[in-house]
C-alpha positions in Angstrom: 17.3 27.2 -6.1 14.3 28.9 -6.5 14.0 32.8 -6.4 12.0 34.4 -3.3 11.3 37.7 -1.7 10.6 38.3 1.8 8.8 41.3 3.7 8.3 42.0 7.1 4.5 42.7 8.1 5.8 44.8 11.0 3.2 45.5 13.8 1.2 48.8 13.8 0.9 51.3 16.7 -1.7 53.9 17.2 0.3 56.6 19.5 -3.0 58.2 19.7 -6.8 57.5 18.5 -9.2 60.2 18.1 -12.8 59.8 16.3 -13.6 62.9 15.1 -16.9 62.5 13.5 -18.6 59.8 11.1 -19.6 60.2 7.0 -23.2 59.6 6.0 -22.0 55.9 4.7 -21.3 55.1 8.6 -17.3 55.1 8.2 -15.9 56.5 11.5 -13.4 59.7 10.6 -10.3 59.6 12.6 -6.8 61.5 13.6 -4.4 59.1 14.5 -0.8 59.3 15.0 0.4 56.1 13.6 4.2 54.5 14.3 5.8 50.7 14.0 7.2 48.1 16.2 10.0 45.8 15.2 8.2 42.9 15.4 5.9 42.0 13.1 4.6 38.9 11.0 6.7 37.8 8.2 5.7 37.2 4.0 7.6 35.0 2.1 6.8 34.4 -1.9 8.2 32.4 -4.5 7.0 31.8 -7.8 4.7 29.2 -8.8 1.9 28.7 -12.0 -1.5 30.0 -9.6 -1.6 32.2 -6.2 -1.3 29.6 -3.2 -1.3 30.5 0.8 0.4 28.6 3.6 0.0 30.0 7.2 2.2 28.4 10.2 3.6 30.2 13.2 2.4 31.1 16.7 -1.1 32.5 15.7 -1.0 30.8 12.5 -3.9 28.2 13.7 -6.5 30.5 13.7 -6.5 32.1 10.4 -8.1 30.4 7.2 -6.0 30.2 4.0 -9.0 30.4 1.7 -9.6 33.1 -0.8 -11.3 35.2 1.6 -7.7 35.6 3.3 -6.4 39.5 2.7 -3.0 38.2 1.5 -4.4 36.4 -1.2 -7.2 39.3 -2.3 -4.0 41.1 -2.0 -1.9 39.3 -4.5 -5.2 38.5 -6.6 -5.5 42.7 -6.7 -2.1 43.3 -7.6 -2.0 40.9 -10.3 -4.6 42.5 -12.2 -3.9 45.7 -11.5 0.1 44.8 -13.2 -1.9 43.4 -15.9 0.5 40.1 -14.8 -0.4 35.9 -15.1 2.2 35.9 -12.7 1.9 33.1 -9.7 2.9 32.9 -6.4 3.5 30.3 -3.3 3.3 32.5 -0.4 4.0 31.6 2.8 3.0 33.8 6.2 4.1 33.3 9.3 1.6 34.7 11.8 3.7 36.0 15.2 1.4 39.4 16.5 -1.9 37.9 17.9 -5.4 37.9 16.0 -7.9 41.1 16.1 -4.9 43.0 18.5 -5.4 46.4 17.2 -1.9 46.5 16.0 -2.8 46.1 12.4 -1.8 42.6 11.7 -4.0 41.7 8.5 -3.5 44.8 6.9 0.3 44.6 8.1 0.3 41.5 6.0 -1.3 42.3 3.0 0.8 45.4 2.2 4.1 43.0 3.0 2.2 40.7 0.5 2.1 43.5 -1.8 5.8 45.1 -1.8 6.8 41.3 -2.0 4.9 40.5 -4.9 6.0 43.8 -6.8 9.5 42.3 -6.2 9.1 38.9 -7.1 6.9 39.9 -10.4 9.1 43.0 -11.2 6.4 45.1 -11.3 5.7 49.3 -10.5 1.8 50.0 -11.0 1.0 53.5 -10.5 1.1 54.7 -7.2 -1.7 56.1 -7.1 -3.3 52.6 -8.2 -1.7 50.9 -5.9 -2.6 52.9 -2.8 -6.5 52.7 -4.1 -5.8 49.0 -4.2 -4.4 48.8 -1.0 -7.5 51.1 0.6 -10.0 48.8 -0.7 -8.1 45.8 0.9 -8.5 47.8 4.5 -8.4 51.6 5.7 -5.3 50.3 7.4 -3.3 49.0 4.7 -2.5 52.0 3.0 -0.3 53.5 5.9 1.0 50.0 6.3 2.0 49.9 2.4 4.0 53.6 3.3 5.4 51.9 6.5 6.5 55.0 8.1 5.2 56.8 11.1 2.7 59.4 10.1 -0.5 61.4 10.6 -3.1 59.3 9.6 -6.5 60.9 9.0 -10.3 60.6 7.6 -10.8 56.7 7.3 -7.6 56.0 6.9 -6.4 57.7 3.3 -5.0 60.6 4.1 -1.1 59.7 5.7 0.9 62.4 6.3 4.8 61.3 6.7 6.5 62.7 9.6 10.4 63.0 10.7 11.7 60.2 12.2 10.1 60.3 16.0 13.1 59.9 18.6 14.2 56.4 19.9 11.6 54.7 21.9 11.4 50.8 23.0 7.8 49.7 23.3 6.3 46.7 25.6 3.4 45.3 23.5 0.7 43.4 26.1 -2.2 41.5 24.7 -4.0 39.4 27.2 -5.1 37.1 24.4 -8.9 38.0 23.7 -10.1 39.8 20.6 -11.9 42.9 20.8 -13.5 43.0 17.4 -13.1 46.4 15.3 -17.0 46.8 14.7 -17.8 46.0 17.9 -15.4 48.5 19.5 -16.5 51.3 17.4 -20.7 50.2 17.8 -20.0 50.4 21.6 -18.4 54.3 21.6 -20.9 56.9 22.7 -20.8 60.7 23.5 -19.6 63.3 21.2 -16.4 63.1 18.4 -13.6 64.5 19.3 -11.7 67.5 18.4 -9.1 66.8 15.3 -5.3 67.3 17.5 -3.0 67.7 14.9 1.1 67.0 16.0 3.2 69.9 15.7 5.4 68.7 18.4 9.1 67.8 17.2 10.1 65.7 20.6 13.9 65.0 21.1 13.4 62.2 23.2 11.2 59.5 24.7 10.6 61.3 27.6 9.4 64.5 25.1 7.3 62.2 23.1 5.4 60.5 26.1 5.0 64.4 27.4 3.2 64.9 23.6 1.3 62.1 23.7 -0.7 62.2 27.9 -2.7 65.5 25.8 -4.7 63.0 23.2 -5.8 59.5 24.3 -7.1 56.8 22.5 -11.1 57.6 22.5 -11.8 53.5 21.8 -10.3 52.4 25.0 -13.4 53.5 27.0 -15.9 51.2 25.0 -12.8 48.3 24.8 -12.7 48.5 28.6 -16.1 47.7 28.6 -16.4 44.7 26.2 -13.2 43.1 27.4 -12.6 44.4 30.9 -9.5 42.6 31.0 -7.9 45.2 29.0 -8.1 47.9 31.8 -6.3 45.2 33.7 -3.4 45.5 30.8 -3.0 49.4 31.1 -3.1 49.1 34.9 -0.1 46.7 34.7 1.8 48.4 32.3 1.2 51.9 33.9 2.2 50.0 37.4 5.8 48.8 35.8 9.1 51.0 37.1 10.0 53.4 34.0 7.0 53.1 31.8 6.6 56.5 30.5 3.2 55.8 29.1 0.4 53.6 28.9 -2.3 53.1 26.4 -4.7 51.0 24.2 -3.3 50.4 20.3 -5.9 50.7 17.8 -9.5 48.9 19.4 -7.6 46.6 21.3 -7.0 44.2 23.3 -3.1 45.2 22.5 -1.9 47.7 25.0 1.9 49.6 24.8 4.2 50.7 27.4 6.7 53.7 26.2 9.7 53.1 27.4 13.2 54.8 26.9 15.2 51.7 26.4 15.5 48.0 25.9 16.7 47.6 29.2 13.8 49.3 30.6 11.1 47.9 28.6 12.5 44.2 29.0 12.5 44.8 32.6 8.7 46.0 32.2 8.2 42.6 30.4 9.7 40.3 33.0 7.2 41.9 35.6 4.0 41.8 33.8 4.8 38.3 33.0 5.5 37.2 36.5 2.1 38.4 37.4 0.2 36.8 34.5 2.3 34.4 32.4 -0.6 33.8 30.1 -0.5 37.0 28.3 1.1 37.8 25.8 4.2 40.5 25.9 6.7 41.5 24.0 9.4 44.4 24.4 10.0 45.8 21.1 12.0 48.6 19.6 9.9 51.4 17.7 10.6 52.2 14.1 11.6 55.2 13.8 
């Protein structure tokens, strides 16, 4: 039997979003604090002679498996940067929704990454790598580390935090994309100030306290491209136990915090009795 390696590509939440200013080159500069679901889209790779791509699950149909696809730049990086002739069949399986603002392409090329470096049995530098994985995405890098952290300028600068206290999280998307660029374009006003976290919360309760000071500063201009997402946060702010509500990233994904499973799946069932065509899913985050 052949040898594989899998990786989760787990889903990425923005606790909070602040844009605090913008370089010359137009990059936004951000403070975000940065955590991860369970859930996530999966990697699979097995060796082969060239670097292949195969896509299936729920939001698989949407995504092209051509060389323009981040897993394969991703493995077709990494293989030069090892100096390797290495091949690979890899497969993904695409479960978080397209353009969510939970960080699913960048999710999936850093899986792609810590696969490959399995399957090939190879350790670049890690400074090399995390400049690879940067120029892949300004997500990918704290996707790569996988831990919850203070994330900060465009995206480079991750700083790793204690493990957050247990939390369950109910992930609502109501299935339109709210594109990055356009999100960002459509926010007006002044920056924000930076907020850095130097709360140590003991519990879900505590960390939703933390949280209602900072906000997410692209929900305004989301809200007004895809008005259906104010619909989202009203729903999950409306459900019995949610402790808070809020946009992930530039959208359309919006989380619940919730204490526990039991409360979060109950905050599931009722958003989907009300609109069965979103999509939701109660999910416990990593701590």
């Amino acid at each position: 039997m052949s040898r594989f390696e899998c990786a989760p590509a787990r889903a990425k939440i923005n606790l909070f979003l602040h844009v605090v200013g913008r370089r010359p080159d137009g990059y936004h500069l951000l403070d975000m604090l940065v955590v991860f679901a369970e859930i996530g889209d999966e990697i699979r790779v097995a060796p082969a002679d060239d670097l292949s791509l195969v896509i299936d699950g729920p939001f698989g149909a949407g995504l092209s498996a051509g060389s323009d696809n981040l897993v394969l730049r991703a493995a077709a990086g990494l293989r030069q940067l090892a100096g390797t002739t290495q091949g690979a069949s890899i497969s993904l399986t695409k479960i978080l929704p397209l353009a969510s603002g939970i960080g699913g392409g960048s999710a999936d090329a850093a899986a792609t990454l810590i696969a490959l470096m399995r399957l090939w049995q190879v350790t670049p530098d890690r400074r090399a790598l995390f400049d690879l994985a940067a120029s892949l995405g300004a997500d990918v890098p704290v996707c790569l580390d996988g831990r919850a952290s203070l994330v900060s300028g465009i995206g480079e600068i991750i700083e790793p935090l204690p493990p957050l206290p247990e939390a369950w999280l109910l992930l609502v998307n109501p299935l339109v994309e709210t594109p990055t660029p356009a999100v960002f374009k459509a926010r007006a006003g002044a920056f924000s100030a930076k907020a850095d976290w130097l709360e140590r919360p003991r519990d879900a309760h505590e960390l939703a306290a933390a949280l209602a000071s900072r906000r997410n500063d692209l929900a305004e201009p989301a809200t007004r491209l895809a008005p259906v997402v104010g619909d989202v946060l009203a729903a999950l702010a409306a459900t019995p136990d949610c402790l808070l509500a809020r946009l992930s990233g530039s959208g359309a994904t919006c989380f619940g915090l919730f204490e526990n499973e039991v409360a979060a799946l109950g905050a599931r069932n009722a958003v989907l009795r009300h609109r069965p065509d979103w999509w939701a899913v109660a999910t416990r985050m990593a701590t």
